[in-house]
C-alpha positions in Angstrom: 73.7 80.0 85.7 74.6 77.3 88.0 78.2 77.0 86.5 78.6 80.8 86.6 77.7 80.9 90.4 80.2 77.6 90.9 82.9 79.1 89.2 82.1 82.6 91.1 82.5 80.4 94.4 85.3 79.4 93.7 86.7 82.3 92.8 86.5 83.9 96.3 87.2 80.6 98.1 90.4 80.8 96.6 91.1 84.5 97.4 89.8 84.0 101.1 91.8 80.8 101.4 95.0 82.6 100.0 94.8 85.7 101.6 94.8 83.7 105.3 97.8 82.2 104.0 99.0 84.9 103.2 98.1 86.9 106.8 99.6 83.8 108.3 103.1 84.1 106.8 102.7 88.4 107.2 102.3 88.0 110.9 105.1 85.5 111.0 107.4 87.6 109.3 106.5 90.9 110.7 105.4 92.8 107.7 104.9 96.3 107.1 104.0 98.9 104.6 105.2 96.3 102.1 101.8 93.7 102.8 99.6 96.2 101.0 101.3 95.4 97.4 100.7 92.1 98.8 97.4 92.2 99.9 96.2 93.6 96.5 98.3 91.7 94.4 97.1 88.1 95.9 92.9 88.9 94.2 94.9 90.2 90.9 96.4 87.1 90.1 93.4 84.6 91.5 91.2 86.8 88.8 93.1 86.4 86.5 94.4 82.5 87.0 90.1 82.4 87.2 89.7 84.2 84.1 92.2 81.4 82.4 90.2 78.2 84.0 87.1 79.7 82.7 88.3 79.9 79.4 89.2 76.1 79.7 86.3 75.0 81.2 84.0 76.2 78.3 86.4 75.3 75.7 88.0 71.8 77.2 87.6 68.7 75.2 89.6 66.8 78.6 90.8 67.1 81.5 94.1 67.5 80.7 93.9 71.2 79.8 93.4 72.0 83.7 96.3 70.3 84.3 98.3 72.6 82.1 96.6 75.4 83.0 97.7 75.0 86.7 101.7 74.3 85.1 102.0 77.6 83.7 100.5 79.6 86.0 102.1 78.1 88.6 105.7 79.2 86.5 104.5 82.3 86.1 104.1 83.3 89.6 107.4 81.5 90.5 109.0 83.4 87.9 107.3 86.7 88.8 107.8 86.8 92.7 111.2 85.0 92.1 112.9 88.1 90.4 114.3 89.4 93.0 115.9 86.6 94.6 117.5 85.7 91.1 118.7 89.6 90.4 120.3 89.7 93.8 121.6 85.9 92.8 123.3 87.7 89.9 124.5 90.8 91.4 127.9 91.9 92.6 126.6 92.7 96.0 128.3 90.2 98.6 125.4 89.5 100.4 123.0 88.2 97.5 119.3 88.7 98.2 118.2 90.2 101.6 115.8 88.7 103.6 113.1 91.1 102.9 113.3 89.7 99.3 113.0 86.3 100.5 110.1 86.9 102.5 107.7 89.1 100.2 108.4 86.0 97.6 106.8 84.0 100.2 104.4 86.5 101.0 103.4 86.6 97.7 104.1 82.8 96.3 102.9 80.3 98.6 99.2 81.9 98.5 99.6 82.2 94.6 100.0 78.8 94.6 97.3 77.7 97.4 94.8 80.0 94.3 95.8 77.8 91.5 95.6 74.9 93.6 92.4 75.3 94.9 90.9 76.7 91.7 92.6 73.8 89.6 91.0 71.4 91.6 87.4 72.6 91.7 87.2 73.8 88.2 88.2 70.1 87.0 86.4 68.5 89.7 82.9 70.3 87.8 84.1 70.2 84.2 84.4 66.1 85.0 80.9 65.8 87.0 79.3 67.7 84.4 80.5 65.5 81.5 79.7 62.3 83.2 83.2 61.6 84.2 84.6 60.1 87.3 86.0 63.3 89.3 88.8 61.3 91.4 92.4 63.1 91.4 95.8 61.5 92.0 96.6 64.7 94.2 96.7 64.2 98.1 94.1 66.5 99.1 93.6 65.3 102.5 97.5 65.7 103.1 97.7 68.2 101.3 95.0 70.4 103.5 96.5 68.9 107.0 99.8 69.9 105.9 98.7 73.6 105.4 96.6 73.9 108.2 100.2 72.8 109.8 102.5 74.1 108.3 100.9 77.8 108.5 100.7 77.4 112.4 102.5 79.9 114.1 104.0 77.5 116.2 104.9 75.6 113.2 106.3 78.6 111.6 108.5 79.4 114.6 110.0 76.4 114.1 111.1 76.1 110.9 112.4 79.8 111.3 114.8 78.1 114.0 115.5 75.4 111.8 117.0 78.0 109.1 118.8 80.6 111.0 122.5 80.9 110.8 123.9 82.1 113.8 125.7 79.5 115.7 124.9 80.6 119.2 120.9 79.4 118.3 121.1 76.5 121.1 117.8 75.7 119.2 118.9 75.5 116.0 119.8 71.7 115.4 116.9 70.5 117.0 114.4 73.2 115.2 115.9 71.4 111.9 116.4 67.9 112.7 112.5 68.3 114.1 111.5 69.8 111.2 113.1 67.7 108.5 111.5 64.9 110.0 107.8 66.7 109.8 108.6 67.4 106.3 109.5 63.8 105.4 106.7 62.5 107.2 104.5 65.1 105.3 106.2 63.9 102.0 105.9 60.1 102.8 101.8 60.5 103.6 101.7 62.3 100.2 103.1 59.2 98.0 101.1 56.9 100.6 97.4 58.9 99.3 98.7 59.1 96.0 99.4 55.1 95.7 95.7 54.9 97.3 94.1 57.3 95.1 96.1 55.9 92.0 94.8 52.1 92.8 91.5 53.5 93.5 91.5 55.7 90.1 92.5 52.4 88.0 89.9 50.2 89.4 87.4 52.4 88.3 88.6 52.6 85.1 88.8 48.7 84.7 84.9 48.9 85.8 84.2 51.7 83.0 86.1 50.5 80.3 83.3 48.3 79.3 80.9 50.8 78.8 82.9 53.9 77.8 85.5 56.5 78.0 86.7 56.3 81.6 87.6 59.3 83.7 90.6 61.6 83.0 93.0 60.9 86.2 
């Protein structure tokens, strides 16, 4: 019962948590009739990335199953919301995708991912606890939450739509990017910097278990 109600938690967590994400990026961009397909597509996919965790969570014999789990879902919904970026890629138009296709694959990707994120890391985080295993994760969570909270920011958002606008009369423009490029790098070099931590901390523990059993899956 306790497992059932976890993974129940979780499941919403993960739809609440994507769906701000996904309200964030909706007001940013100014959407319309087109959110709704959003809106109810967002709790399709966390069910059903759920439904696939659960499966591997009863049936897991390690950790690593979560791992892939999270890999091809994670293609999937790149593929999915990608289509129409790659079809107007592959056309004969002249102008290639619009920027309403570029936007709803936003709309729709980055919270599909935020799901699958949060659900990877919960359902692994019990599966190991329950087994008696060390729970510790290479991934940068703390950076990893900052940089969304951040990132997701109107203000934020603002920016990096300066940064990426094409019309040469943007004053803004150059120092929207150079600003943002910086954030980004500074976001990416914290990553590697918890990583390293988490990686050193993840093999001392496994020298302290290796004398008394199977160590934690990393």
């Amino acid at each position: 019962m306790g497992t059932t109600l976890a993974l129940i938690a979780t499941l919403l967590l993960s739809i609440v948590v994507a769906l701000m994400a996904a309200l964030q990026l909706a007001d940013f961009f100014r959407a319309t009739e087109e959110f709704i397909v959003v809106l109810a597509a967002i709790p399709v996919f966390a069910v059903i990335t759920m439904l696939a965790f659960t499966v591997a969570y009863a049936s897991a014999s390690d950790a690593q199953v979560f791992h892939r789990v999270a890999i091809v879902f994670a293609v999937i919904a790149a593929g999915i919301v990608a289509t129409p970026i790659l079809l107007g890629l592959g056309g004969s138009g002249p102008t290639g995708p619009s920027a309403k296709d570029i936007q709803i694959t936003l709309e729709l990707l980055v919270p599909a991912l935020i799901a699958i994120l949060i659900q990877w890391g919960l359902v692994r985080h019990r599966w190991l606890r329950m087994h008696g295993q060390d729970s510790l994760s290479r991934w940068p969570w703390i950076t990893s939450v900052v940089g969304a909270l951040a990132i997701l920011n109107p203000p934020v958002l603002d920016l990096i739509g300066w940064s990426v606008r094409q019309s040469p009369a943007d004053l803004f423009r150059e120092l929207a990017a150079t600003t943002t490029i910086i954030g980004l790098a500074a976001l990416i070099a914290v990553a590697l910097i918890e990583c390293a931590i988490r990686t050193r901390m993840l093999r001392r523990r496994l020298a302290g278990h290796s004398a008394v059993g199977p160590g934690p899956n990393p």
